[in-house]
Short mmCIF file of the C-alpha atoms (twelve columns), coordinates in Angstrom:
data_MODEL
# 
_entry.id   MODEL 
# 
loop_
_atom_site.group_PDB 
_atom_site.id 
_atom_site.type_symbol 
_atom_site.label_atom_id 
_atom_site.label_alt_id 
_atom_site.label_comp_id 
_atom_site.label_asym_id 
_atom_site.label_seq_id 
_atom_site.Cartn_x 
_atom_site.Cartn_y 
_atom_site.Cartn_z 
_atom_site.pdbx_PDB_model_num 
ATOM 1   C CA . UNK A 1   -49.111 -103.249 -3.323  1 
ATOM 2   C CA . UNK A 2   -51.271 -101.473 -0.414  1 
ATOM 3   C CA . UNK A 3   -53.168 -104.279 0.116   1 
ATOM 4   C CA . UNK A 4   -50.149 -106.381 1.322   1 
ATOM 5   C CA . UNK A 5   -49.182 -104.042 3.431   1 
ATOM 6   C CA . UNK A 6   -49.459 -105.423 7.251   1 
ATOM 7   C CA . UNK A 7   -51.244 -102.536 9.075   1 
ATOM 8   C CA . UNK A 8   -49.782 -101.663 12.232  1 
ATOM 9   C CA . UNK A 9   -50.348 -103.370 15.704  1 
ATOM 10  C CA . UNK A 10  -51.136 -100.763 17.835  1 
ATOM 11  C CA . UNK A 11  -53.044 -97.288  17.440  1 
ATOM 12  C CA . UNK A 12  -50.729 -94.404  17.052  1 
ATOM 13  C CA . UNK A 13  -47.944 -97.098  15.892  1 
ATOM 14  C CA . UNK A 14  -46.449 -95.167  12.900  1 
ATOM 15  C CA . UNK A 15  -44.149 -97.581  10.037  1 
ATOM 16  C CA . UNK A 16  -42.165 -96.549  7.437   1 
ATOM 17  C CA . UNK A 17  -41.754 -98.346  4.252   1 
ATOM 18  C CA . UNK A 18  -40.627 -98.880  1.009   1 
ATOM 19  C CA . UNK A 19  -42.370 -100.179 -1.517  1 
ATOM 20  C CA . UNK A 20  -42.426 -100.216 -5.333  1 
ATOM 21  C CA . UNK A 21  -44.932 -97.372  -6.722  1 
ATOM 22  C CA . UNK A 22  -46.396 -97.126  -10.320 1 
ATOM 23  C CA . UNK A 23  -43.598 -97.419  -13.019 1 
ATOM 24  C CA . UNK A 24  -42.038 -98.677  -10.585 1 
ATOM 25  C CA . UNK A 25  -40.766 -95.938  -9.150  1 
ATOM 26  C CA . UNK A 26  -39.556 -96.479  -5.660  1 
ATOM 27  C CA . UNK A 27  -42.151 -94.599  -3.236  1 
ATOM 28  C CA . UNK A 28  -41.283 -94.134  0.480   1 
ATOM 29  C CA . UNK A 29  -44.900 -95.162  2.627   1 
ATOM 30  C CA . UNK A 30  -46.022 -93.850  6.187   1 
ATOM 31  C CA . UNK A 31  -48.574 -96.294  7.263   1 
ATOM 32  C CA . UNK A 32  -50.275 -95.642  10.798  1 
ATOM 33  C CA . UNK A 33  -53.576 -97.153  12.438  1 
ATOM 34  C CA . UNK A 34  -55.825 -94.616  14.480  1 
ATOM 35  C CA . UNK A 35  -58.947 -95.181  16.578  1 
ATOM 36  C CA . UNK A 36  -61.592 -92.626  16.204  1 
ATOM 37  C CA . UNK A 37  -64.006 -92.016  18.875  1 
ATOM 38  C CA . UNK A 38  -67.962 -93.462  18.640  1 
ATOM 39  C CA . UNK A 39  -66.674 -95.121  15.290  1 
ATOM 40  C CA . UNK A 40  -66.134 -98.985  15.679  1 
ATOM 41  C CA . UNK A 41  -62.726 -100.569 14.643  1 
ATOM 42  C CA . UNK A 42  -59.807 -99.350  13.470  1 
ATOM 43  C CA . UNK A 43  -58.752 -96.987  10.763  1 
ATOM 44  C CA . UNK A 44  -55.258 -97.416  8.621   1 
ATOM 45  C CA . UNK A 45  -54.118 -94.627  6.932   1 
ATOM 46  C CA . UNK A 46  -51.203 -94.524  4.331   1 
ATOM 47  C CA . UNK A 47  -49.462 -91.499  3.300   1 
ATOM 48  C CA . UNK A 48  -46.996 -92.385  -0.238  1 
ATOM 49  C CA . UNK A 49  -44.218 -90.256  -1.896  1 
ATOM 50  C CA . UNK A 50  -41.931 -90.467  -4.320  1 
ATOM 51  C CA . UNK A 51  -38.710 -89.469  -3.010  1 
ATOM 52  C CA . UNK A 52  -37.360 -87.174  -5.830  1 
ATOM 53  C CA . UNK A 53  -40.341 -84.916  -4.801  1 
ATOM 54  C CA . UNK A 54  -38.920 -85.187  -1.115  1 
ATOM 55  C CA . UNK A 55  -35.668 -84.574  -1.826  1 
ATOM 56  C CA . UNK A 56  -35.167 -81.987  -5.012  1 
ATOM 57  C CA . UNK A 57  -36.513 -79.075  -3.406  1 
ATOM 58  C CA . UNK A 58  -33.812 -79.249  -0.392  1 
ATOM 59  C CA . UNK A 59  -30.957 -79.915  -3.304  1 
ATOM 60  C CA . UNK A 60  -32.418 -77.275  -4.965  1 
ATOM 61  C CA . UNK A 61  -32.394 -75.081  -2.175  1 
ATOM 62  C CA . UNK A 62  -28.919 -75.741  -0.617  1 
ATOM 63  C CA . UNK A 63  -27.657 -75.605  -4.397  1 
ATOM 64  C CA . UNK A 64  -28.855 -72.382  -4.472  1 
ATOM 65  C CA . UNK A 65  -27.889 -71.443  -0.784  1 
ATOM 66  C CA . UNK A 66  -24.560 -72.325  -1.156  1 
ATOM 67  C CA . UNK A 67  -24.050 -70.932  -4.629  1 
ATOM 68  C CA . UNK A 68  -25.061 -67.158  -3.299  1 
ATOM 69  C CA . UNK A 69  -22.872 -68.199  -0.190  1 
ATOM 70  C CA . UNK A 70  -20.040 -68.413  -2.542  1 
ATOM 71  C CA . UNK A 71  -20.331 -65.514  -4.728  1 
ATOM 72  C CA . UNK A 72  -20.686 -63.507  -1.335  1 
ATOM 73  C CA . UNK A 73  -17.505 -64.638  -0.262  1 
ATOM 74  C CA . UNK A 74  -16.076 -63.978  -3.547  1 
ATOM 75  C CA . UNK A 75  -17.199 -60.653  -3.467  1 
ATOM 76  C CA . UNK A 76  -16.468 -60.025  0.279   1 
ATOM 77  C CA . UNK A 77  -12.787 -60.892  -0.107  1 
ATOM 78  C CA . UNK A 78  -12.319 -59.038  -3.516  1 
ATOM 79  C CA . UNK A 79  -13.833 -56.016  -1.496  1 
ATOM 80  C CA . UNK A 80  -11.226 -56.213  1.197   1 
ATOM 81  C CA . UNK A 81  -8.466  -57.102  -1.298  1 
ATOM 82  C CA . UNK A 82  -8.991  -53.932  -2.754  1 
ATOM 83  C CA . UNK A 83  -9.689  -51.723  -0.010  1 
ATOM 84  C CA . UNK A 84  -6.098  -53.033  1.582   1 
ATOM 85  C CA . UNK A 85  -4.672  -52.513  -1.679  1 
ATOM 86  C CA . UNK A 86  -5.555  -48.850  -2.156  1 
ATOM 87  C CA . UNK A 87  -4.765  -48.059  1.955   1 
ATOM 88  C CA . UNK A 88  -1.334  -49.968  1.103   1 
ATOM 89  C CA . UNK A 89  -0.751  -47.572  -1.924  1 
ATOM 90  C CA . UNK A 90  -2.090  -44.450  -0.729  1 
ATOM 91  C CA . UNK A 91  1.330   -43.784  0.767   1 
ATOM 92  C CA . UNK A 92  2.904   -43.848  -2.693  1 
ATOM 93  C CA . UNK A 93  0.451   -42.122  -4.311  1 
ATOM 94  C CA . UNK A 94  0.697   -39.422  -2.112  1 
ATOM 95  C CA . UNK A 95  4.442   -39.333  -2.490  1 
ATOM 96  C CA . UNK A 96  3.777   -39.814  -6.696  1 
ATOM 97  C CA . UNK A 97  1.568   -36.262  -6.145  1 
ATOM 98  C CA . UNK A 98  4.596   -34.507  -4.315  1 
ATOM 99  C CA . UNK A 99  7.197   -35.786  -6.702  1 
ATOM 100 C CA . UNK A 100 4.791   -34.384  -9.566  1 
ATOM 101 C CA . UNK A 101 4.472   -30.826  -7.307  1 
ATOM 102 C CA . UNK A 102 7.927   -30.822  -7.480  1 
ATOM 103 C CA . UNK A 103 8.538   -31.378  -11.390 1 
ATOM 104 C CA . UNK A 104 5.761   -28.736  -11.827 1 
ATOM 105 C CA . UNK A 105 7.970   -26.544  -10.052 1 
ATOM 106 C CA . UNK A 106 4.935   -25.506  -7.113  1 
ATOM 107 C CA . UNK A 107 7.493   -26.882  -4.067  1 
ATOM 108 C CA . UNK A 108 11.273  -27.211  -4.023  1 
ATOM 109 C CA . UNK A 109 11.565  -30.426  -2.271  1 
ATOM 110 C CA . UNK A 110 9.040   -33.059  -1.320  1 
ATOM 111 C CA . UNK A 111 7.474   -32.220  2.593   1 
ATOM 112 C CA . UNK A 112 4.780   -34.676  3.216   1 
ATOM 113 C CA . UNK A 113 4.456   -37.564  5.811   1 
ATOM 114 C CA . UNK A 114 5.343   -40.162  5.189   1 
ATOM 115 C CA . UNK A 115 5.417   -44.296  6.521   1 
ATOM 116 C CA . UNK A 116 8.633   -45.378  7.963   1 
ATOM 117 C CA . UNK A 117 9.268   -47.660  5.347   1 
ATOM 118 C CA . UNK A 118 8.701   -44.761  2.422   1 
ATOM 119 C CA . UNK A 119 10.746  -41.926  4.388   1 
ATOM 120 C CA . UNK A 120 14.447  -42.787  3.549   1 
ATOM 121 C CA . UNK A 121 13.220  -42.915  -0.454  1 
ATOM 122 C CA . UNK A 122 12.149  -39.217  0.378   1 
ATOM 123 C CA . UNK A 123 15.339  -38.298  2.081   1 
ATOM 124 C CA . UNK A 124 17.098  -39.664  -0.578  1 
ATOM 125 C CA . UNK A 125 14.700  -37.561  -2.938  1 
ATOM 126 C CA . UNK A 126 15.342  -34.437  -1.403  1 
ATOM 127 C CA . UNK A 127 19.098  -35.010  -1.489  1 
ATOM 128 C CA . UNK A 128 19.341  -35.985  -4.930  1 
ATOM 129 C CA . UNK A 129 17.149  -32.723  -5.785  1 
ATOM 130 C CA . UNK A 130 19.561  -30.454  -3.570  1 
ATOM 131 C CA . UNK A 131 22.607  -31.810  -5.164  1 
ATOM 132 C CA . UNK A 132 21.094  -31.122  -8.920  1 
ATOM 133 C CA . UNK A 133 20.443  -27.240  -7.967  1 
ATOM 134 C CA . UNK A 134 24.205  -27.400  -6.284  1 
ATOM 135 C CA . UNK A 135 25.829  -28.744  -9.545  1 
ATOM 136 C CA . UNK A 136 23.882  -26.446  -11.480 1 
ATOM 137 C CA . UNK A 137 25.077  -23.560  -9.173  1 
ATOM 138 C CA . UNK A 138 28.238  -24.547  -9.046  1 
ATOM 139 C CA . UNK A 139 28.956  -24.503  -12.651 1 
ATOM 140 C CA . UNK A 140 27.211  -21.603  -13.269 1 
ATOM 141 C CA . UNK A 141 29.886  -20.394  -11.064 1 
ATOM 142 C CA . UNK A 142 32.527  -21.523  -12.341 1 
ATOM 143 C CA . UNK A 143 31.423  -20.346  -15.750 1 
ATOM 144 C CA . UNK A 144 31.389  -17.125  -14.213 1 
ATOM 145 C CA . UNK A 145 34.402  -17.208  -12.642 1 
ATOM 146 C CA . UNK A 146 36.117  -18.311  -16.446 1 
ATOM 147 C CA . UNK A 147 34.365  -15.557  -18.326 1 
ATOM 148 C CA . UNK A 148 35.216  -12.720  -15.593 1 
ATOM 149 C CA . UNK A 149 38.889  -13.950  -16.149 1 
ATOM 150 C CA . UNK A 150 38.728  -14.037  -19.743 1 
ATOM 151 C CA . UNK A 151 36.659  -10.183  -20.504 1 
ATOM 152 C CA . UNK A 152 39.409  -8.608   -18.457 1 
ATOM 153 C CA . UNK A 153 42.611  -9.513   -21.068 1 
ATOM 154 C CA . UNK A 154 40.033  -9.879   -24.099 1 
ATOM 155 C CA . UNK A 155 39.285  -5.933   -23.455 1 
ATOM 156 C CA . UNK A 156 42.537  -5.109   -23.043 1 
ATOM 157 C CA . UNK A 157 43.050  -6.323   -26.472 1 
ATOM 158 C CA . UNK A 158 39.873  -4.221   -28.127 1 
ATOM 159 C CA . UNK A 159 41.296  -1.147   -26.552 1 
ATOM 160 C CA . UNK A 160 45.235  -2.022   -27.882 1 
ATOM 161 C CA . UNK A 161 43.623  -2.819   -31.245 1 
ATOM 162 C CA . UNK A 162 40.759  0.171    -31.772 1 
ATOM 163 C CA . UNK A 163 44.360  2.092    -30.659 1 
ATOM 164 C CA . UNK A 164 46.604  0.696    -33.185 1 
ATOM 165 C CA . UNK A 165 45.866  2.781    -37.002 1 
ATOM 166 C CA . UNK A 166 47.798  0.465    -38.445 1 
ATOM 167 C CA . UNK A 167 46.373  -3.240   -38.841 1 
ATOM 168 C CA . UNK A 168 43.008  -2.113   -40.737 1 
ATOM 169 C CA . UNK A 169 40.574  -3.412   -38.401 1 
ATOM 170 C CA . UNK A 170 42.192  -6.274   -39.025 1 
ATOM 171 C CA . UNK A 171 43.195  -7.397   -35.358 1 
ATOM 172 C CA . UNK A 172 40.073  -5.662   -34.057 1 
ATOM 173 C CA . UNK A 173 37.937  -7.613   -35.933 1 
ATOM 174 C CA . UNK A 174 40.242  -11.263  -34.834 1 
ATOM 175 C CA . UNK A 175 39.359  -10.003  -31.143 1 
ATOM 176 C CA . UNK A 176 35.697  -9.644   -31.692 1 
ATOM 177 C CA . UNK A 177 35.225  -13.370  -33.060 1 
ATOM 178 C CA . UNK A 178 37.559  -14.428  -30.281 1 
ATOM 179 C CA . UNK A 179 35.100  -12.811  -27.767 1 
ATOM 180 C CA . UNK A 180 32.312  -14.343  -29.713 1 
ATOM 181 C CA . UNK A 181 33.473  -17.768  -29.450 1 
ATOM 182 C CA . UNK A 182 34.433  -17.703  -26.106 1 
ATOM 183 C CA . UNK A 183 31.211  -15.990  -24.825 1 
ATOM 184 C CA . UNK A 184 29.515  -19.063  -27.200 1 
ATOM 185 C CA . UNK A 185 31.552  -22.102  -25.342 1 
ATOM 186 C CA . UNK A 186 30.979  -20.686  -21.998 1 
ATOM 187 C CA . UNK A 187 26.977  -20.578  -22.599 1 
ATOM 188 C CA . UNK A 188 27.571  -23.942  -24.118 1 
ATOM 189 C CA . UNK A 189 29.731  -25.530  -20.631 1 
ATOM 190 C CA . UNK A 190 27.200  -23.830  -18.663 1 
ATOM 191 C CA . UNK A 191 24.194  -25.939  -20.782 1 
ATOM 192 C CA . UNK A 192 26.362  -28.815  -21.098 1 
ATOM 193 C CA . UNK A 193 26.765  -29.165  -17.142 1 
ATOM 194 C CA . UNK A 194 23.135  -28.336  -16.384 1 
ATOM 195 C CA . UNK A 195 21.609  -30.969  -18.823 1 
ATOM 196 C CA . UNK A 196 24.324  -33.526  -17.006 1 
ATOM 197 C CA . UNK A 197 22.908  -32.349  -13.745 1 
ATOM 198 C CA . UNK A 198 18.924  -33.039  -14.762 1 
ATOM 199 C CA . UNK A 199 19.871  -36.098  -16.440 1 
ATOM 200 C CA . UNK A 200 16.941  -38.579  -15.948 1 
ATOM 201 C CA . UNK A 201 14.419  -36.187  -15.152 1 
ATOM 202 C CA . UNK A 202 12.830  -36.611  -18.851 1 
ATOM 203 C CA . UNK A 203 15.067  -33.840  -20.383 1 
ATOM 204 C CA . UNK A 204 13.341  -31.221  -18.117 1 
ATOM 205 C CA . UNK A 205 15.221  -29.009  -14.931 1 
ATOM 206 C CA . UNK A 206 12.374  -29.671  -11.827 1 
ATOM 207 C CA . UNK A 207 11.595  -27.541  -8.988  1 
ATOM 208 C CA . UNK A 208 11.891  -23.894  -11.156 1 
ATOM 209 C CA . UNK A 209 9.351   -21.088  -11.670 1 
ATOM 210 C CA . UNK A 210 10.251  -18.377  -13.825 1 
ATOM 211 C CA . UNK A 211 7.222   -15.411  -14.659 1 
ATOM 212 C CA . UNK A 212 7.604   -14.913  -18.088 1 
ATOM 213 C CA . UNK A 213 5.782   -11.177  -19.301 1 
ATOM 214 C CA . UNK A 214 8.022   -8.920   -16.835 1 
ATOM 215 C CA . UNK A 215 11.192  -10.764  -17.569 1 
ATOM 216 C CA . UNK A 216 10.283  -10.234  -21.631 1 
ATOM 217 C CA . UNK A 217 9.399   -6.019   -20.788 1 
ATOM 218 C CA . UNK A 218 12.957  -5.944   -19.249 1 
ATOM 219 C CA . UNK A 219 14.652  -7.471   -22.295 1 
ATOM 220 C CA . UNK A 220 12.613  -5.335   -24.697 1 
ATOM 221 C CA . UNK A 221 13.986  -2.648   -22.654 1 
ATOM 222 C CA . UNK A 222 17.250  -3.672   -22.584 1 
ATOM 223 C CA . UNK A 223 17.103  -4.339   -26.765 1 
ATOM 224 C CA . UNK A 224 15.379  -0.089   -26.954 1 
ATOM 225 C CA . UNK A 225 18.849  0.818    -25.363 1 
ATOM 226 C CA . UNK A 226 21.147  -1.288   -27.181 1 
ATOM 227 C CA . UNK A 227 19.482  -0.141   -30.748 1 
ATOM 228 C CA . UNK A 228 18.421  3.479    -29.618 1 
ATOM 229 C CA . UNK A 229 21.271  4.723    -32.008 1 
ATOM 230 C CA . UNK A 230 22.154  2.553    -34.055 1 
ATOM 231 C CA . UNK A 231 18.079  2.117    -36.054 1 
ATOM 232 C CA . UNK A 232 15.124  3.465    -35.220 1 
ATOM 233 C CA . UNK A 233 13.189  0.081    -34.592 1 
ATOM 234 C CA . UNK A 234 9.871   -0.194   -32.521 1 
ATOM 235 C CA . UNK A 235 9.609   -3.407   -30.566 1 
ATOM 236 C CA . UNK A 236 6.272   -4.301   -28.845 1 
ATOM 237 C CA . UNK A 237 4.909   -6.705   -26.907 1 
ATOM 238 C CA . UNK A 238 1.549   -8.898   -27.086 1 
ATOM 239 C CA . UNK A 239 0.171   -10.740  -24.151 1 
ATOM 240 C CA . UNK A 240 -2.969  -11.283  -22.762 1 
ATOM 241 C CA . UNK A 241 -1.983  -13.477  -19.382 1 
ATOM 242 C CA . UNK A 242 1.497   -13.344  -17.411 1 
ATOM 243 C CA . UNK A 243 2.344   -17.134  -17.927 1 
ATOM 244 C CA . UNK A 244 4.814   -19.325  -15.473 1 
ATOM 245 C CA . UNK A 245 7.719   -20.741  -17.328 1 
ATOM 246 C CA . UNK A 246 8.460   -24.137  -15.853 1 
ATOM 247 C CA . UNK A 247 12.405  -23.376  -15.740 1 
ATOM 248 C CA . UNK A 248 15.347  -21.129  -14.610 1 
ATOM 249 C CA . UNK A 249 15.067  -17.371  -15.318 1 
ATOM 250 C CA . UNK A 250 18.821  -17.409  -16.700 1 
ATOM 251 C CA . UNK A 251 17.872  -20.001  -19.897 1 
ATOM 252 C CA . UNK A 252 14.512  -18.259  -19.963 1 
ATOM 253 C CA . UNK A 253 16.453  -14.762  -20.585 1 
ATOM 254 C CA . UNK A 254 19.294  -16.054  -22.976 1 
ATOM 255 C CA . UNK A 255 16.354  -18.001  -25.391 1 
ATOM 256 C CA . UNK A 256 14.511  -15.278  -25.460 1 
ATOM 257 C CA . UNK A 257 17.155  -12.612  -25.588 1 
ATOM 258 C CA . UNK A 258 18.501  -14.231  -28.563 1 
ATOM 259 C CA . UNK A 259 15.528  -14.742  -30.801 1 
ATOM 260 C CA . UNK A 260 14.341  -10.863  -29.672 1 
ATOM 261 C CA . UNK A 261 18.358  -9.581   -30.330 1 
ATOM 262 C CA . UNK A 262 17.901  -11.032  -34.035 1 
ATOM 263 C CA . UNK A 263 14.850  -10.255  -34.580 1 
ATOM 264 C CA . UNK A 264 16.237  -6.494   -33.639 1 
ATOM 265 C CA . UNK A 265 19.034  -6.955   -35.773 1 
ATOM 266 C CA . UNK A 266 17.503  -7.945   -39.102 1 
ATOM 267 C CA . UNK A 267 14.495  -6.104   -38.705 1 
ATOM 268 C CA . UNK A 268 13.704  -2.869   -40.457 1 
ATOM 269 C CA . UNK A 269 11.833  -1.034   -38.474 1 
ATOM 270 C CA . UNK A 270 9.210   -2.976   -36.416 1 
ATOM 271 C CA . UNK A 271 9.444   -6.477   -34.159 1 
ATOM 272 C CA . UNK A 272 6.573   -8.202   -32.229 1 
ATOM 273 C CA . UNK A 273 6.712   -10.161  -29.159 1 
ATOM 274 C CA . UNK A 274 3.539   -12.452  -28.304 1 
ATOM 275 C CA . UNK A 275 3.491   -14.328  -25.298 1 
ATOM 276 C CA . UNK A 276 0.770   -17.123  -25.776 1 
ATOM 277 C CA . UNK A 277 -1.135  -18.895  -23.131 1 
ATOM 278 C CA . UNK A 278 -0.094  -22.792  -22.751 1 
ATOM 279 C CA . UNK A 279 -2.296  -25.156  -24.843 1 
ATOM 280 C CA . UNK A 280 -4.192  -27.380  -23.419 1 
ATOM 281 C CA . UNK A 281 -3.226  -30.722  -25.442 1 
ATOM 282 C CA . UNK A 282 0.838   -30.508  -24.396 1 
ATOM 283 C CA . UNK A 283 1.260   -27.632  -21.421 1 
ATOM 284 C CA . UNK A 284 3.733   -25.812  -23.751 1 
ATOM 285 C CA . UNK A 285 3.606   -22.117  -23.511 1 
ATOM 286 C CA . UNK A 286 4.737   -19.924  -26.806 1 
ATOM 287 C CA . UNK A 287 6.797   -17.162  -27.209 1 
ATOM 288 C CA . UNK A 288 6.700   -16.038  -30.657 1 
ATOM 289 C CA . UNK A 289 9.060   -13.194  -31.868 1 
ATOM 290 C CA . UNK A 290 8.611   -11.790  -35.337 1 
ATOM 291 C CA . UNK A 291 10.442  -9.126   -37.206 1 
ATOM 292 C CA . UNK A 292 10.168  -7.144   -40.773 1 
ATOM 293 C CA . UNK A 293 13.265  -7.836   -42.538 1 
ATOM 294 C CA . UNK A 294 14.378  -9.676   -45.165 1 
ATOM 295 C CA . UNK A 295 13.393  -13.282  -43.675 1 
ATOM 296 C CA . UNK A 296 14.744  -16.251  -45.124 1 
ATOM 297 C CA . UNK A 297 14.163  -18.305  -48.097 1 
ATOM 298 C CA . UNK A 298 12.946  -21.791  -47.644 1 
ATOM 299 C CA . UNK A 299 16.228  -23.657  -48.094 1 
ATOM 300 C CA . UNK A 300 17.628  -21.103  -45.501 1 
ATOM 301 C CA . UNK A 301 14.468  -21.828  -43.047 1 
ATOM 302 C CA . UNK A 302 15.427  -25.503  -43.924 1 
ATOM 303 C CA . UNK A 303 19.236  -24.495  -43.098 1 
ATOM 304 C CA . UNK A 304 18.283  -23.098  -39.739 1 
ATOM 305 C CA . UNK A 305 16.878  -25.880  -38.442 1 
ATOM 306 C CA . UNK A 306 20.118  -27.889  -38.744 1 
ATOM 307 C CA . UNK A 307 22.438  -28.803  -35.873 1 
ATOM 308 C CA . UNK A 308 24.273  -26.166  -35.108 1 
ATOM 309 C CA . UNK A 309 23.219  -23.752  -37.804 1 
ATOM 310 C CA . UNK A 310 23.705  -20.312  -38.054 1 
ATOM 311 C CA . UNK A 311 20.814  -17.946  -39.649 1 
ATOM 312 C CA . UNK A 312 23.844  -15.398  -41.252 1 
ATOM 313 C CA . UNK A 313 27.150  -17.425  -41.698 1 
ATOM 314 C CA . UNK A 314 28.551  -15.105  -44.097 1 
ATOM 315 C CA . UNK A 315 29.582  -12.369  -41.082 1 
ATOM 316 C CA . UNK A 316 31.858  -13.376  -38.610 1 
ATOM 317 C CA . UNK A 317 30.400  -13.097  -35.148 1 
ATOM 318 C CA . UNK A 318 26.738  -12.007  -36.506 1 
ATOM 319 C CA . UNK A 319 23.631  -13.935  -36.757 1 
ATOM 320 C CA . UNK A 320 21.961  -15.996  -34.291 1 
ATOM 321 C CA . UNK A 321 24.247  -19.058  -32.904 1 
ATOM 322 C CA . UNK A 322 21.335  -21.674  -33.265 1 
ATOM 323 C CA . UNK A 323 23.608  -24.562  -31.552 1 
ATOM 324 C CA . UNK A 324 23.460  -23.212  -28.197 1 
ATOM 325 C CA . UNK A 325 20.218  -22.498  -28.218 1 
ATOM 326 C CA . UNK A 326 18.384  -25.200  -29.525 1 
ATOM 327 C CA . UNK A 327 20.655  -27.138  -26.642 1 
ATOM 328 C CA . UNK A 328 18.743  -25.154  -24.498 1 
ATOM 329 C CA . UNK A 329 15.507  -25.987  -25.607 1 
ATOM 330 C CA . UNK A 330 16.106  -29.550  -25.867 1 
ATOM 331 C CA . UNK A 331 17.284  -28.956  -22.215 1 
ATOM 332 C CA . UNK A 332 13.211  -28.458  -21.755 1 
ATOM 333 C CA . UNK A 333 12.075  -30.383  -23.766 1 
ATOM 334 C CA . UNK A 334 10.794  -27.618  -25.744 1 
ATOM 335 C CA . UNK A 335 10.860  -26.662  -29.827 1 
ATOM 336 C CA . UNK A 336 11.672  -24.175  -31.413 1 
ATOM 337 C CA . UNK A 337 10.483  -23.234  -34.780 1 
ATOM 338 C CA . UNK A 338 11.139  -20.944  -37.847 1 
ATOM 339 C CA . UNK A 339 8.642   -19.733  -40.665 1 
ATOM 340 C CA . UNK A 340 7.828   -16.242  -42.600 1 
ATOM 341 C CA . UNK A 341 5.921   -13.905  -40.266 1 
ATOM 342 C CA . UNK A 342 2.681   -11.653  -41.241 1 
ATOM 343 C CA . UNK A 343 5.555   -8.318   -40.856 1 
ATOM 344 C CA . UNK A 344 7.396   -10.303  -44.115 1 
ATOM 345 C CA . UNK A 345 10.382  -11.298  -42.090 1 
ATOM 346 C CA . UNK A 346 11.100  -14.132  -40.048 1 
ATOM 347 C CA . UNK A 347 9.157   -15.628  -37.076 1 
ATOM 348 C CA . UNK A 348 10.411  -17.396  -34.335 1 
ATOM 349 C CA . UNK A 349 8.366   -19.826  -32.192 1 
ATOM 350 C CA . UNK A 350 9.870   -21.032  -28.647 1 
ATOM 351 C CA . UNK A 351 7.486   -23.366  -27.043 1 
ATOM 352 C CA . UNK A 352 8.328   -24.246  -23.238 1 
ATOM 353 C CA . UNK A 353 6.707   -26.046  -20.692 1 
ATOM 354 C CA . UNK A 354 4.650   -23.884  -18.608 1 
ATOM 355 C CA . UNK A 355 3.161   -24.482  -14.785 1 
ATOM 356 C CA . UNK A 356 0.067   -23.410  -13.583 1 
# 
């Protein structure tokens, strides 16, 4: 207890100890004599604590230092992880935005700056595109080449046969399919090698622009002075907006060229060309071309949509060769669709990806 404590031998002497407390609970004792002026003898004073009250505060306290010591690390290196992260990328993301430029069709090749380590990928880039346009250019050339060697004796032949009285049309009208089907296979090589050239680039050509409303005024033109005397047919056009065909003018001309030459065709009197804005869910622009002829019944409509269908098969070398063109289209990426029209004939719908 206190009371066996032995005081201290000198004033100002100051003892430590240990010594069992109530409940025994260890207590930790300060014991220390002092002399106070004009008072006689000595004074003992004894200061007791338990040392749980000493001792959890400071645990408490570095518990809670070092716990908000960690979590600032923690934070401080996920901080810099990230910020070195997205410096690291921002290279590829910048090269991710050019590549996308280029698929829009707003640049040709891919011209930014580029790290050391991420400039031979863009070489090779820019190569691969150049070599796409030069096999597409190249076949189209040779396609050229094959059908400016094959007019010349097929000609020849429509001249010899309109000449000869004697066959009934007969070889005239052999001549005419044989034109057909080679001006058919030629459009289809020329597809055929342009698809093999964009192969891997999600079924879309890259790096074209085409406007869409003037090319669409020249072919209506060109359709007035092909019909002018054979019907009198009025074709119009509906459009609100030029719109920017994400593609090569030449596909752009034959799709649409097609759809407005049947429409022209079968129509009676009247055909309507709208050019519609791109939607905003998918990108894809619409040309819709509708005539007022006899349209098609629903297992025709059903027929037309087949591989390689043909809207008339019954005439040799008439109707609308649906094989090529939906080749085309796929080409794009793009659909084409077939329904009755408002005018009571049929209506075409060529959806295409646009670019802004």
């Amino acid at each position: 207890t206190l009371r066996d404590l032995v005081a201290p031998d000198a004033p100002a002497t100051r003892t430590f100890l240990d010594i069992p407390g109530p409940d025994e609970e260890p207590l930790r004792v300060v014991a220390q004599v002092v002399e106070i002026p004009n008072l006689q003898g000595r004074y003992l004073f004894l200061v007791g604590v338990a040392p749980k009250a000493i001792l959890a505060p400071a645990a408490n306290l570095v518990g809670v230092a070092f716990a908000v010591f960690v979590a600032f690390c923690t934070l401080m290196v996920a901080a810099v992880t990230v910020l070195q992260v997205r410096i690291g990328l921002e290279p590829l993301s910048a090269l991710r935005r050019d590549i996308a430029d280029v698929r829009r069709g707003q640049s040709e090749q891919l011209s930014g700056e580029y790290p050391a380590e991420l400039q031979p990928v863009a070489q090779e880039l820019n190569s691969l595109l150049a070599h796409n346009r030069e096999v597409v250019e190249r076949a189209r050339r040779h396609v050229g080449n094959l059908a400016h060697a094959l007019k010349t004796p097929i000609a020849v032949l429509k001249n010899a046969a309109a000449e000869n009285k004697a066959n009934d049309g007969v070889l005239r009208q052999s001549v005419e399919e044989m034109e057909g089907f080679v001006e058919r296979q030629l459009r289809r090589a020329r597809v055929a090698a342009r698809a093999e050239a964009h192969a891997g680039a999600q079924a879309q050509t890259i790096g074209y622009r085409t406007p869409v409303l003037h090319n669409l005024e020249d072919l209506v033109f060109m359709m007035e002075q092909k019909y002018d005397h054979q019907k009198a047919i009025d074709i119009s056009i509906e459009a609100e907006n030029d719109v920017t065909f994400r593609g090569e003018r030449e596909d752009l001309l034959e799709m649409a060229a097609n759809l407005i030459d049947n429409a022209c065709k079968y129509g009676k009197s009247q055909v309507v060309v709208r050019l519609l804005p791109p939607f905003e869910s998918d990108g894809m622009m619409e040309i819709v071309v509708e005539d007022d002829g006899p349209g098609l019944s629903d297992e025709e409509l059903a027929r037309a949509m087949a591989r390689g269908a043909r809207l008339d098969e019954a005439a040799p070398g008439q109707g609308l060769g649906l094989s090529i063109l939906k080749e085309t289209v796929d080409l794009y990426a793009g659909e084409l669709l077939f329904e009755r029209g408002q005018l009571g004939g049929l209506k075409a719908r060529l959806r295409l990806p646009a670019t802004d």
